[in-house]
C-alpha positions as CSV (number, residue, x, y, z in Angstrom):
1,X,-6.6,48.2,-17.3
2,X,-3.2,47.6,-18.7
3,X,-1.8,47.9,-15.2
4,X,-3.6,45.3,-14.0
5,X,-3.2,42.7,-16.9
6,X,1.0,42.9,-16.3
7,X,0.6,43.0,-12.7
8,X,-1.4,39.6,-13.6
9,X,0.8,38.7,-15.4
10,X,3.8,39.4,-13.6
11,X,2.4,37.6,-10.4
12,X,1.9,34.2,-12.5
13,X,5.4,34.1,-14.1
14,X,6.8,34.8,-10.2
15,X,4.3,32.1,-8.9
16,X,5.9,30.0,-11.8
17,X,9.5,30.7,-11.2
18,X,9.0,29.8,-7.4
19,X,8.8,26.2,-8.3
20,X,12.3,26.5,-9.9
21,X,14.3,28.7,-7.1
22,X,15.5,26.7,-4.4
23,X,18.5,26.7,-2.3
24,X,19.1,23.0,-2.9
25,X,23.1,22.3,-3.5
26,X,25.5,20.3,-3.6
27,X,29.1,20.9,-3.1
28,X,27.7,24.8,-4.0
29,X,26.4,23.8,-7.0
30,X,22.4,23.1,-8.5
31,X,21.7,19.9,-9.0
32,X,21.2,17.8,-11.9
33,X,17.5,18.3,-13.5
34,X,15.9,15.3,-15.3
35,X,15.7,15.1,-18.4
36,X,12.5,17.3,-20.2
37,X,12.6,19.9,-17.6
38,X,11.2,23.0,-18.9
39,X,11.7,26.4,-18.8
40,X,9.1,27.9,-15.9
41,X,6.9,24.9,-15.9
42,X,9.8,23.0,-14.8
43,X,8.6,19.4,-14.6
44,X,5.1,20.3,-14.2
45,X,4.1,18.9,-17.6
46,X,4.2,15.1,-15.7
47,X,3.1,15.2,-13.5
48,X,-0.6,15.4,-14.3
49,X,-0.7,12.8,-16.3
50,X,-1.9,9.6,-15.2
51,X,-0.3,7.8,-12.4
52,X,1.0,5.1,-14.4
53,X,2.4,7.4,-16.5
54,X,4.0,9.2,-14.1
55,X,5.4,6.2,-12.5
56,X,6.8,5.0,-15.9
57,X,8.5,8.5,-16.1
58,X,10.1,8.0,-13.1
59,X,11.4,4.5,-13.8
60,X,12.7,6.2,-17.0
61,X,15.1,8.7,-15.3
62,X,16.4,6.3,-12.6
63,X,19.0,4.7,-14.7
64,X,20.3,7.9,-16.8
65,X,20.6,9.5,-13.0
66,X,21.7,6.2,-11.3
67,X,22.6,6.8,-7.6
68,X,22.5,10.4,-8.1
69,X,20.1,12.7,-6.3
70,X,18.1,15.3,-8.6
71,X,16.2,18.1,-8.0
72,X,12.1,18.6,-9.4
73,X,9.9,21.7,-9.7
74,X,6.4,22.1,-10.1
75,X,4.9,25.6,-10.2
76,X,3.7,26.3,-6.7
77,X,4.8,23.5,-4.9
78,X,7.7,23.6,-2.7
79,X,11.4,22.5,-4.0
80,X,11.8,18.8,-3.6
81,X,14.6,16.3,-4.3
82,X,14.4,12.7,-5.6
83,X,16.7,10.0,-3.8
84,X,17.9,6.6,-5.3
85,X,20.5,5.8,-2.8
86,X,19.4,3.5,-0.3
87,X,22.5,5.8,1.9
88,X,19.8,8.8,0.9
89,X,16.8,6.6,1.6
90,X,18.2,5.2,5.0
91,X,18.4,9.0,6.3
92,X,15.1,9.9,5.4
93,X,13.5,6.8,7.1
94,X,16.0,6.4,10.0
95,X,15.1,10.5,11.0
96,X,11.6,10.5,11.6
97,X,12.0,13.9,13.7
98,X,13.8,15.4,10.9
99,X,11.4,14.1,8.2
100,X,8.1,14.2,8.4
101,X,4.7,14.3,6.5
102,X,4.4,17.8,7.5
103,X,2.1,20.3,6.1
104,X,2.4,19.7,2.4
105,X,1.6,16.6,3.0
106,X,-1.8,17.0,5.3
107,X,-3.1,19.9,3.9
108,X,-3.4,17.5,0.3
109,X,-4.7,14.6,2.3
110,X,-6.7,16.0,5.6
111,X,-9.8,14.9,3.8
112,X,-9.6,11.7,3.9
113,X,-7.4,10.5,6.2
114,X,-7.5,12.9,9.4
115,X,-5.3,12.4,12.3
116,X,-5.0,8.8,11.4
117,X,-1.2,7.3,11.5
118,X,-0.7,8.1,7.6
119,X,-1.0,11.7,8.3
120,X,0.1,11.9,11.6
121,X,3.6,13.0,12.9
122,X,5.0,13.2,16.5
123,X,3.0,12.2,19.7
124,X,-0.5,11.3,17.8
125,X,1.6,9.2,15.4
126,X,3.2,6.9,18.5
127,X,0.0,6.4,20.2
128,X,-1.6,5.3,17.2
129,X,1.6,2.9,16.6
130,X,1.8,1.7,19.9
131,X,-1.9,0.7,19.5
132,X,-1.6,-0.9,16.6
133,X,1.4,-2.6,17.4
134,X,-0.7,-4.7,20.3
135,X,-3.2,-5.3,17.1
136,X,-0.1,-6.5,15.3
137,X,0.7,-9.3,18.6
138,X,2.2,-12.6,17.4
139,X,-0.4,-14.5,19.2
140,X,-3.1,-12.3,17.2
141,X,-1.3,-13.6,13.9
142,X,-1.5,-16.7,15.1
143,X,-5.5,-16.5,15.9
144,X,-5.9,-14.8,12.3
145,X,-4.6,-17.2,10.1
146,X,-5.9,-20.3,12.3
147,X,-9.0,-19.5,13.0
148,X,-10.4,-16.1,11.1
149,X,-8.7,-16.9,7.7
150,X,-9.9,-20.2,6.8
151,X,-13.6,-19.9,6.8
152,X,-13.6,-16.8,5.2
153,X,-11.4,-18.5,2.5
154,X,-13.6,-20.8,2.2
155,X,-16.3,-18.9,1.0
156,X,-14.2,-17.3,-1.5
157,X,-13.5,-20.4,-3.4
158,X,-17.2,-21.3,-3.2
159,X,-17.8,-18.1,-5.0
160,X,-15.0,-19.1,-7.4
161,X,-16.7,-22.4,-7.9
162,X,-20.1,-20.6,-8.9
163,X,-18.5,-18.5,-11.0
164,X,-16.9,-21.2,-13.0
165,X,-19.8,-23.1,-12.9
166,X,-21.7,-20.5,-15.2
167,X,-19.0,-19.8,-17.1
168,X,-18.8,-16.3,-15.7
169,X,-15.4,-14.0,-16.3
170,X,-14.2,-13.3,-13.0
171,X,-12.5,-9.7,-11.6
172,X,-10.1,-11.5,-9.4
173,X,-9.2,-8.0,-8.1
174,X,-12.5,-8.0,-6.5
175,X,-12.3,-11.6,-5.3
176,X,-9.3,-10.5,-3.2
177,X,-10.6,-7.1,-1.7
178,X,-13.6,-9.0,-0.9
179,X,-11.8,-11.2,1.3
180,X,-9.3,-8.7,3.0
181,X,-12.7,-6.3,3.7
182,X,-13.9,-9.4,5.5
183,X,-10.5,-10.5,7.3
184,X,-10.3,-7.1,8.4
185,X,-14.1,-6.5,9.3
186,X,-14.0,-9.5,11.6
187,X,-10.2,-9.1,13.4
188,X,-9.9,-5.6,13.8
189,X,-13.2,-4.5,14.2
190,X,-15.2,-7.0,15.2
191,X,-18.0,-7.1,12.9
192,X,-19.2,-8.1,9.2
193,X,-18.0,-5.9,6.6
194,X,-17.9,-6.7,2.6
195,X,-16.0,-5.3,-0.4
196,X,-19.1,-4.2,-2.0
197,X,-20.2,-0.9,1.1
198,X,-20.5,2.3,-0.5
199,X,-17.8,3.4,1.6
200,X,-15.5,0.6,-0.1
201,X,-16.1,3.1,-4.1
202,X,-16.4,6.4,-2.1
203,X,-12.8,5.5,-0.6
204,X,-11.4,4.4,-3.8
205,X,-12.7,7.9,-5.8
206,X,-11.4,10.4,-2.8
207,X,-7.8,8.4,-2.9
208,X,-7.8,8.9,-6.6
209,X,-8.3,12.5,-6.5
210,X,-6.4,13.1,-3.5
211,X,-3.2,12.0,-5.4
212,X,-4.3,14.0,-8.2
213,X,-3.8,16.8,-5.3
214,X,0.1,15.9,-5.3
215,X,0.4,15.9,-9.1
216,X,-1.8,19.3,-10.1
217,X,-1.1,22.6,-9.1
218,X,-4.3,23.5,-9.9
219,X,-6.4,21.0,-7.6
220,X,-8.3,24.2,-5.4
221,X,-9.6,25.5,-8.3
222,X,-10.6,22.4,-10.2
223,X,-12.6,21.0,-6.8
224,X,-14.0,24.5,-6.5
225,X,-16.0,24.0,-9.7
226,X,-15.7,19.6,-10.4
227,X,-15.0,18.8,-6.6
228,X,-19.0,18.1,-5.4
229,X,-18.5,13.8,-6.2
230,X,-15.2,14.4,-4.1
231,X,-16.8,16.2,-1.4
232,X,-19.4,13.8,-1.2
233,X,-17.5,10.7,-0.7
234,X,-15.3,12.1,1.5
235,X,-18.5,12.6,3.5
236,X,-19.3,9.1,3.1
237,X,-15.8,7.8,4.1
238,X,-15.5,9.5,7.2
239,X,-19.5,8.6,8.0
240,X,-18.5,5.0,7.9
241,X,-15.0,5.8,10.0
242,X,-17.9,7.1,12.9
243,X,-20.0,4.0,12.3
244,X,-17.1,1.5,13.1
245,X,-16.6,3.1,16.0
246,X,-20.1,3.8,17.5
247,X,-20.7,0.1,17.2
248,X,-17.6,-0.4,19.1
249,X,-18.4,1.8,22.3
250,X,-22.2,-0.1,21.5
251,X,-20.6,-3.3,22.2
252,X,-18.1,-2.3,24.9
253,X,-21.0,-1.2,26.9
254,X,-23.6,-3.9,26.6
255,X,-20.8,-6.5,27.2
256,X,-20.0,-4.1,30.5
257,X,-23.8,-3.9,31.8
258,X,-23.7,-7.9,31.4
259,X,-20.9,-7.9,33.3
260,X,-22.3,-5.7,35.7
261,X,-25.3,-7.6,36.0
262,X,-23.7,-10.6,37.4
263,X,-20.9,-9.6,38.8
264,X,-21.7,-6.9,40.1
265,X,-20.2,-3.1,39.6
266,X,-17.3,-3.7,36.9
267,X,-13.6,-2.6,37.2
268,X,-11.7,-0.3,35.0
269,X,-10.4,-3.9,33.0
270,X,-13.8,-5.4,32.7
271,X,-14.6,-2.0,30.2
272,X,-13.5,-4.0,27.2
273,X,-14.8,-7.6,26.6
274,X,-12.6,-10.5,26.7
275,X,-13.8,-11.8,23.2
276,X,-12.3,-8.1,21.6
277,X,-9.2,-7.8,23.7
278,X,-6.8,-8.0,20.8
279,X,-9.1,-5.8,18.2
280,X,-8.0,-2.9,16.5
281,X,-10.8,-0.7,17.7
282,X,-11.1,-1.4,21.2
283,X,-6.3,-1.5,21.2
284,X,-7.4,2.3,19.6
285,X,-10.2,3.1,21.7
286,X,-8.1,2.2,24.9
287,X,-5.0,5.1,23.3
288,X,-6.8,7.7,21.9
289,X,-9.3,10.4,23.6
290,X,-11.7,11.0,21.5
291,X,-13.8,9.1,19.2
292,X,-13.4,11.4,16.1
293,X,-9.3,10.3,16.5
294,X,-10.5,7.0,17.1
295,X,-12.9,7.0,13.7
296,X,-9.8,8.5,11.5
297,X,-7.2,5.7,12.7
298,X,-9.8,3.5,12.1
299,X,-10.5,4.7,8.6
300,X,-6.3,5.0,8.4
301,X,-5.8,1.5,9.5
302,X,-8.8,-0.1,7.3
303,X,-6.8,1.0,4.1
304,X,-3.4,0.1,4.9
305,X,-4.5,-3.5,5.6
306,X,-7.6,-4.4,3.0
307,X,-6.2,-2.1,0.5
308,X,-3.2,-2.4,-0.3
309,X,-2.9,-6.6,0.6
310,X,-5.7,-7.0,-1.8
311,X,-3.8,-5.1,-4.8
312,X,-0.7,-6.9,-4.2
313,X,-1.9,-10.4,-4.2
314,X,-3.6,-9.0,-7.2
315,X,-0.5,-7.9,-9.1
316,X,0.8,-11.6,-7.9
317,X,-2.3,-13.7,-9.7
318,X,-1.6,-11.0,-12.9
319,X,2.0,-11.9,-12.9
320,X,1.6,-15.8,-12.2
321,X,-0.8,-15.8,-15.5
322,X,2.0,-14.5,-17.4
323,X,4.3,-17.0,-15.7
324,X,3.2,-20.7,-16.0
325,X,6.6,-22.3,-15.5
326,X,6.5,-20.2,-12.1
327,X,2.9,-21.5,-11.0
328,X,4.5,-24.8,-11.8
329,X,7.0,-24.5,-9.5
330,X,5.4,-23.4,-6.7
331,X,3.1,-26.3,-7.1
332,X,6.0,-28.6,-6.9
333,X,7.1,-27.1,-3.6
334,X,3.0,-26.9,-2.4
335,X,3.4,-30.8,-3.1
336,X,5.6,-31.8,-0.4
337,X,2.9,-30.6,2.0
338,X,0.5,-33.7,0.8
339,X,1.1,-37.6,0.4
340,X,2.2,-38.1,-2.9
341,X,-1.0,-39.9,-3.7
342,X,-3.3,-36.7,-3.4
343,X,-5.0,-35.2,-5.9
344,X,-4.7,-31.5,-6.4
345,X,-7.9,-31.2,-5.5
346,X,-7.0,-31.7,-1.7
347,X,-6.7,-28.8,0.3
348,X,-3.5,-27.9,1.4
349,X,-2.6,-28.1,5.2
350,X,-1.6,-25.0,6.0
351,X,-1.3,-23.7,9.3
352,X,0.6,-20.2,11.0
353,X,3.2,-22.6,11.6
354,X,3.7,-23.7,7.8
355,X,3.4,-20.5,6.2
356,X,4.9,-18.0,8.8
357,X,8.7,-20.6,8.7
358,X,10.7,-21.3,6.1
359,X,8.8,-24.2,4.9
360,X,7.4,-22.6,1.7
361,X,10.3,-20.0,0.7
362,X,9.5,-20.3,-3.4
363,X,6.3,-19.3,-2.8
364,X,7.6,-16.2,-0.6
365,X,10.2,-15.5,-2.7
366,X,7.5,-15.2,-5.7
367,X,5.4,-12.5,-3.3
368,X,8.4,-10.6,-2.8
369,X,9.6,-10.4,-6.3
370,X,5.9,-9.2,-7.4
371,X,5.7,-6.6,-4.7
372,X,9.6,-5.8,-6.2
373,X,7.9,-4.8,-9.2
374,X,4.4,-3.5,-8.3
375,X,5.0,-1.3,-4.6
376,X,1.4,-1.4,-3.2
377,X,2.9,2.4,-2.1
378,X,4.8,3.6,-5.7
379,X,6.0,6.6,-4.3
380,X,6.6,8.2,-0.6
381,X,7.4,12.2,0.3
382,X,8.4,13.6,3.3
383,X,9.0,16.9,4.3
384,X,12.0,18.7,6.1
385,X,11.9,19.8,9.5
386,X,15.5,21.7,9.3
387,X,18.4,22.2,7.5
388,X,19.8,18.8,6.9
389,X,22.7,17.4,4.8
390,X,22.6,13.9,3.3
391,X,25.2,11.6,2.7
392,X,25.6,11.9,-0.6
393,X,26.4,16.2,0.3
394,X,22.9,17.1,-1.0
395,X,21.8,19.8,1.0
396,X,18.2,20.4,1.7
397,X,16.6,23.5,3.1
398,X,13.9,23.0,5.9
399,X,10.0,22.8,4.5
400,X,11.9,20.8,1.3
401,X,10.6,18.2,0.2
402,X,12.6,14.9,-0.1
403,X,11.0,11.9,-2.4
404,X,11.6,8.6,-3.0
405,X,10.3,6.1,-5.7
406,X,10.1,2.1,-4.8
407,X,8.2,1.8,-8.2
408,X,11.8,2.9,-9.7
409,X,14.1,1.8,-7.0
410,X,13.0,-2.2,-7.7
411,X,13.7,-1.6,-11.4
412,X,16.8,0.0,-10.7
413,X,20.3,-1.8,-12.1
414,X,22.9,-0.7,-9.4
415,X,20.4,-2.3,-7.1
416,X,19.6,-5.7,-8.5
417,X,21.4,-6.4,-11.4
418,X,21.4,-5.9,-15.6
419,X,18.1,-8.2,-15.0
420,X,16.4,-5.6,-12.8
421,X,13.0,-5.1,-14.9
422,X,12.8,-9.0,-15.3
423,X,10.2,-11.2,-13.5
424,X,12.9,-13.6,-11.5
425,X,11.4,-15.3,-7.9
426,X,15.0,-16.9,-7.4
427,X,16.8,-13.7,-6.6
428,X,15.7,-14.0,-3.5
429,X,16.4,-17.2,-3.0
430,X,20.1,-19.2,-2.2
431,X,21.7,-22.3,-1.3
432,X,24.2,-23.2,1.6
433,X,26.7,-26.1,1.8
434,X,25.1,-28.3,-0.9
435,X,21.7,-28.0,0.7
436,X,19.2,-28.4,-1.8
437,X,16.6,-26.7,0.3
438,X,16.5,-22.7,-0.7
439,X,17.1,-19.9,2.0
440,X,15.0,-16.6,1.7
441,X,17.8,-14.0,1.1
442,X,16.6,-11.1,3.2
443,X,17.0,-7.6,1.4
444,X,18.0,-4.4,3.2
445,X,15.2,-2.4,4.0
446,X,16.8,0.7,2.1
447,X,17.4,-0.8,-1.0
448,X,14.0,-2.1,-1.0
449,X,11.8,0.3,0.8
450,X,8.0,-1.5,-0.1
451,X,7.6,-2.0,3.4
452,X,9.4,1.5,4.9
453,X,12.0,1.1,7.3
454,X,13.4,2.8,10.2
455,X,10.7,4.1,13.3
456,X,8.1,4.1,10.6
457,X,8.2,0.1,9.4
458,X,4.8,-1.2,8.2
459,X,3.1,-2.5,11.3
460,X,1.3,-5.1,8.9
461,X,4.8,-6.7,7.0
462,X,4.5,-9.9,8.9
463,X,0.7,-10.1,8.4
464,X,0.7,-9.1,4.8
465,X,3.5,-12.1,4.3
466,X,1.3,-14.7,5.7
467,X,-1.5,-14.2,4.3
468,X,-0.5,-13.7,0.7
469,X,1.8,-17.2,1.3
470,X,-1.7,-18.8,2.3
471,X,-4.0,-17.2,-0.1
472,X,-1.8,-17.6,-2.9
473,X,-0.8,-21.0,-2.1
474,X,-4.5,-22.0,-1.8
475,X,-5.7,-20.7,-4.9
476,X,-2.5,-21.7,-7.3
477,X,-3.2,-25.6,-5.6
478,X,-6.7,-25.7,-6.4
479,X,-7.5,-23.5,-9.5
480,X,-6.1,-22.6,-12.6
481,X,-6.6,-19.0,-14.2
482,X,-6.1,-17.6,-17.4
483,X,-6.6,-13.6,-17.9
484,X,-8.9,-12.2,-20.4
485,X,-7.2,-10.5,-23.1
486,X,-10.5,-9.4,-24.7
487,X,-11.1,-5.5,-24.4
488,X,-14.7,-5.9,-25.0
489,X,-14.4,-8.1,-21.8
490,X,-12.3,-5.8,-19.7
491,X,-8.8,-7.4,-21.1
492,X,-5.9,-5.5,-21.8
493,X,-5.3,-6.6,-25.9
494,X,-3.1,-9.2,-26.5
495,X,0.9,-7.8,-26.4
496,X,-0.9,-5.6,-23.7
497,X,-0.5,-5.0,-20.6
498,X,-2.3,-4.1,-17.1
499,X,-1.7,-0.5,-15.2
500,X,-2.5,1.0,-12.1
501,X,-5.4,3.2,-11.6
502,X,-4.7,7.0,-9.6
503,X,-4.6,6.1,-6.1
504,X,-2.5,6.9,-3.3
505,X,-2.1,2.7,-3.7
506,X,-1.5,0.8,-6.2
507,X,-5.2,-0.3,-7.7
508,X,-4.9,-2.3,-10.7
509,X,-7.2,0.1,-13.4
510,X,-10.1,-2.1,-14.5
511,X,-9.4,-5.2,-12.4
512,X,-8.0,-8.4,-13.1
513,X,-10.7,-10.3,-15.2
514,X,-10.0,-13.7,-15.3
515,X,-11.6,-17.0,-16.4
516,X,-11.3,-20.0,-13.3
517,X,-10.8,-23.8,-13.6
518,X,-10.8,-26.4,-11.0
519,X,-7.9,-28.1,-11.3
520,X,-8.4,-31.5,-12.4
């Protein structure tokens, strides 16, 4: 018996020390640890705290580390680096052959997302990119914030007006998922779908405990005996992934046998309807050969743009509260849009043309500093293919892990000054030969990785920018909002502030409650 209690033991401590031995150098040496790394657990301890805990820690040890690379261990998982160099960053994201989500990755987040583009590597990942980039068509951003927006708008400031009308606290977190559900729903799939499906809380539980997956060493055995809610909504998630598209092939084919009907026997181009030549499902449904790939990019593509555009026009409604002289301003800029004798109370005339040119930069420049500060994707991994050396003379051994951390890069000094951690929309803002009128300063990609960069740039960038511009614009014009700082009403306490729930995103925890006024 006391042979097989040391053997126990003695497989544990190895299992421990695995997280710890790596062949990571640099210039033949180990490389710096952070700070509170621990004997055998390494930096285990942090991990499995809560995300915005973690993220903090992070932010934390960016400074005392600067530029330099760093080295983490957590029992079981394989060694990893952290980078902070956009020189480090840039050859990630620049060799997507080399770097890739690989197995650690998928085998955490199969679940839930599939063979869809956020798990996908190689072949499967360009079809799926190449399909979304014909989703992604100018003229289609052109047709969305025309035509598809607008209405849909619409009905979310007459649910803000009812609200306000009873007197009712509003989650403005909500508000905004609502809407992107919708936007999404009709443009890339062609059909009604609101933020209140079962899928929309079954999704938001498996990403939570999917991350949790990335933090805790221990996930198998804790979804072995806690995992049944998990395993259920997963189910649920991936149900609703086969729904989108069995409607889809439903309305491919009764649009063909009308076709057929009276035009006789269709062609191979007649197959998809003219009214859904630019959707999502049908761009997808043309690429991929099966309908369960079909169902997970569907499900893959569904999160990346209701998701996270929701939360980040979120964390920009939080962050104008805070901000008045900043709502102020962009009101002065929203004002040259309308004769000076209109009341606020006029709706803007906003078009593609206005919000996708250089016409409202402040208000840009204030989506860009929140999304500085609150990444809708706080921290990225990738996995090593080979052997590979980085600029800075890290090596890292293949089926390493390399990670990098936009949640601390944007608060980072060496990157955007001694003022890096403070709110400040005119960074990205400057002036040219005495022109009064501002110029968007464009950031490298590297530096400022919200978006990714290189082969694997978010396919949505342009679409999330104009619709926050428009949404934002709209709602700062017409309404004013003050956040509830009562706990018993979902506030945070005054000298409090609001954190992100675990997600694979960046979910505010609790929403954004919020009392609304028409402007007068």
């Amino acid at each position: 018996m006391l042979g097989v209690i040391v053997s126990l033991l003695l497989a544990v401590a190895l299992w421990f020390l695995q997280g710890q031995r790596s062949g990571i150098r640099r210039n033949g040496k180990r490389l710096p640890r952070p700070p509170g790394t621990l004997p055998f657990a390494g930096n285990g301890l942090w991990f499995p705290q809560p995300r915005h805990k973690l993220l903090d820690w992070f932010a934390q040890v960016q400074p005392i580390v600067g530029f330099d690379t760093y080295e983490i261990s957590i029992p079981s998982l394989p060694a990893a680096i952290v980078v902070n160099d956009p020189k480090n960053v840039e050859h990630v994201l620049k060799n997507n052959e080399l770097f890739i989500k690989g197995d650690f990755f998928r085998s955490r987040s199969w679940d839930l997302f599939g063979n869809g583009i956020i798990n996908a590597d190689g072949e499967m990942w360009r079809i799926q990119r190449k399909a979304g980039l014909r989703f992604f068509s100018n003229a289609n951003l052109k047709t969305f914030i025309n035509e598809i927006l607008p209405p849909l708008l619409a009905d979310t400031k007459h649910d803000l007006d009812a609200a306000l009308n009873n007197g009712a606290v509003v989650d403005l977190q909500n508000v905004l998922l609502e809407l992107t559900t919708r936007l999404m729903g009709k443009m890339a799939y062609d059909m009604d779908m609101y933020g209140d499906l079962p899928f929309s809380k079954a999704f938001d539980f498996a990403s939570g405990e999917t991350t949790n997956r990335f933090t805790n060493p221990f996930w198998k055995i804790k979804e072995l005996v806690f995992g049944a809610r998990l395993r259920a909504s997963i189910k649920d998630v991936r149900s609703f992934g086969r729904t989108l598209v069995a409607a889809a092939v439903k309305k491919q084919l009764s649009t063909s046998s009308e076709h057929a009907t009276t035009k006789g026997r269709p062609d191979d181009s007649s197959m998809v309807p003219t009214t859904l030549q630019g959707n999502l499902i049908n761009s997808l449904l043309d690429h991929l050969p099966t309908e369960e790939l079909v169902a997970d990019a569907a499900m893959n593509f569904l999160s990346a743009g209701r998701d996270t555009t929701a939360q980040s026009m979120t964390w920009t409604m939080y962050t104008l509260m805070r901000h008045p002289a900043t709502v102020n301003r962009i009101r002065e800029e929203l004002a040259f849009l309308c004769p000076a004798t209109s009341p606020a109370t006029t709706p803007l005339p906003l078009s593609f043309d206005i919000v996708h040119s250089t016409t409202l930069p402040y208000t840009l420049a204030v989506f860009s500093e929140v999304i500085r500060l609150y990444p809708p994707v706080p921290f990225e991994l990738k996995e090593a293919t080979a052997d590979t050396t980085f600029p800075d003379g890290t090596f890292l051994p293949a089926n390493s892990v390399v990670l990098w951390v936009p949640w601390a890069m944007g608060r980072s000094t060496l990157i955007w000054g001694e003022d890096a951690t403070a709110f400040r929309p005119e960074r990205w803002l400057e002036y040219h030969d005495g022109n009064s009128t501002a110029v968007l300063v464009t950031k490298s990609a590297y530096e400022n990785p919200v978006f990714n960069a290189g082969p694997r740039a978010c396919l949505g960038k342009k679409m999330a920018e104009l619709l926050a511009v428009y949404v934002i614009a709209t709602l700062v014009w017409e309404y004013d909002f003050e956040e509830v700082l009562e706990k018993e009403k979902g506030g945070c306490g005054i000298g409090g502030k609001r954190v992100s729930q675990n997600s694979l995103t960046l979910p505010m925890e609790g929403g954004l409650p919020c009392r609304v006024k028409r402007r007068l």
